[in-house]
C-alpha atoms as a printed R data frame, in Angstrom:
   type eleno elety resid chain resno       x      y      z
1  ATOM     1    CA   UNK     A     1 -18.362 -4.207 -5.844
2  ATOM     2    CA   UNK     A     2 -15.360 -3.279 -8.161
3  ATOM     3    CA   UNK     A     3 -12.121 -3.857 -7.181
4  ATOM     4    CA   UNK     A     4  -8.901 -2.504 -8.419
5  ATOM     5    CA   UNK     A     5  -5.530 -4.422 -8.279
6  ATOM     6    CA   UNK     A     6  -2.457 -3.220 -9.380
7  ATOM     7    CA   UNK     A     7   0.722 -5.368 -8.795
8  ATOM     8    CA   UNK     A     8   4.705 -4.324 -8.699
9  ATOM     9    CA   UNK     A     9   7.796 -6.560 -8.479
10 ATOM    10    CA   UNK     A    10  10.936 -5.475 -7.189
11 ATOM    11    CA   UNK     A    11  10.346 -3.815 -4.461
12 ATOM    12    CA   UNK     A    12   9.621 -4.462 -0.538
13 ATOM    13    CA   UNK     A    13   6.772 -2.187 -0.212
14 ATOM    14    CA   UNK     A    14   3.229 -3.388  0.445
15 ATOM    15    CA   UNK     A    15   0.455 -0.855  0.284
16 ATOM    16    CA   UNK     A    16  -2.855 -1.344  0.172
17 ATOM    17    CA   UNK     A    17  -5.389  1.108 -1.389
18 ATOM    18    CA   UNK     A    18  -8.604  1.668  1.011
19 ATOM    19    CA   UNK     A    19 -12.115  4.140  0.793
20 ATOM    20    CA   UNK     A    20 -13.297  6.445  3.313
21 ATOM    21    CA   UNK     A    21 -16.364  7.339  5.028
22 ATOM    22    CA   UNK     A    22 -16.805 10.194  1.957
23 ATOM    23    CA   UNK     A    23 -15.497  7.365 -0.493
24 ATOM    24    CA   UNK     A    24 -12.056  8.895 -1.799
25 ATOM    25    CA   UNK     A    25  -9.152  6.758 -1.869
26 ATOM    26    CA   UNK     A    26  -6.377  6.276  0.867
27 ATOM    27    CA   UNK     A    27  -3.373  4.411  0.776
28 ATOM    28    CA   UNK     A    28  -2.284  2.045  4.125
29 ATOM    29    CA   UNK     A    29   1.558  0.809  4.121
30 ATOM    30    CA   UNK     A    30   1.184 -2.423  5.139
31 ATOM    31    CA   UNK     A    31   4.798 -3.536  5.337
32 ATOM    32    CA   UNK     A    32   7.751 -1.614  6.384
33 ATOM    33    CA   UNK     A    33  10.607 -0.515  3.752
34 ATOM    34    CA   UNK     A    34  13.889 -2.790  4.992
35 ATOM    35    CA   UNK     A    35  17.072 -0.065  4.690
36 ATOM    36    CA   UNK     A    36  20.674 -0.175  5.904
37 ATOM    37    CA   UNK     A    37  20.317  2.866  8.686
38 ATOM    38    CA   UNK     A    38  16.911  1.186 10.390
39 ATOM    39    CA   UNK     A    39  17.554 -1.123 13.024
């Protein structure tokens, strides 16, 4: 099939881009943002 990668570099954020059942596009956080006010 085709595939799509995009890359970014300086940030904590992992998200990875998915297709539905009716083939549009969703995006799944895969890793969780690392702030100050979260425990």
């Amino acid at each position: 099939g085709q595939d799509l990668v995009i890359g970014n570099v300086g940030d904590s954020r992992a998200v990875l881009g998915t297709r539905n059942e009716d083939d549009s596009l969703t995006a799944v956080q895969l890793t969780v943002d690392l702030k100050p006010n979260l425990p």
